[in-house]
N, C-alpha and C positions, 0 to 999 in steps of 0.2 A: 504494500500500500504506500502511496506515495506521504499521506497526508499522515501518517502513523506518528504520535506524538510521545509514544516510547521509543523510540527510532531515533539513534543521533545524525544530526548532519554527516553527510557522505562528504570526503573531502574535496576541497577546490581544486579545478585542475590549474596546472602549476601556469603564472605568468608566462607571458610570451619571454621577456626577456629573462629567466632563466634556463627555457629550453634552449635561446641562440647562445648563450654563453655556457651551458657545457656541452652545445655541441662542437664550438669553437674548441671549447677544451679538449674535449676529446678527436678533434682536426689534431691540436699541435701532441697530443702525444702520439697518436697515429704517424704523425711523420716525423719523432723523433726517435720512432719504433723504426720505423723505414729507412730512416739512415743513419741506424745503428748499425740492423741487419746489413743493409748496402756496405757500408765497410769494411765488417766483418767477413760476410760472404763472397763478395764479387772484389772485396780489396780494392773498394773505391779510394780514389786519396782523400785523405783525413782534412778534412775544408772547415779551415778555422781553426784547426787541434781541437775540435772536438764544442765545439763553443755554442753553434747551431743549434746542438743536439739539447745543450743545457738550459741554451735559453728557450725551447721549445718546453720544456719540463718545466720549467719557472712559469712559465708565459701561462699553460695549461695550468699547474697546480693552484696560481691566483685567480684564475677564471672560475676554476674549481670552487674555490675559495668565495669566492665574491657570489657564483650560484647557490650555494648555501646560506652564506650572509643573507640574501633577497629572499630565500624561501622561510629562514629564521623569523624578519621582519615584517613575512607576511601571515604568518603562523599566528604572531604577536598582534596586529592588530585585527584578527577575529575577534 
């Protein structure tokens, strides 16, 4: 029943801008999966000593980060 007043709220679906930022996030560790493996595997040369790779993981893990933060904030004011 929709109107069932024993029934709690069913959750919100989550803001638009949490789903583009960790899908972002999950872009930058995807490619910093990718060219791990690439250098590892195919012994790409090492572009940047390795630099790309860390800031794609920083880059994601704040996104990460900040998707959470928005979804905490929206939690909060229910």
């Amino acid at each position: 029943m929709q109107n069932d007043p024993f029934r709690p709220p069913g959750p919100r679906p989550a803001p638009r801008a949490v789903s583009w930022t960790q899908s972002i996030a999950l872009f930058c560790f995807g490619g910093s999966i990718l060219l791990e493996i690439g250098q590892a595997q195919w012994h790409w040369p090492v572009i940047g000593r390795g630099w790309p790779i860390l800031a794609l993981d920083i880059v994601g893990a704040m996104l990460m980060a900040t998707s959470l933060g928005l979804l905490w904030t929206a939690r909060r004011q229910r």
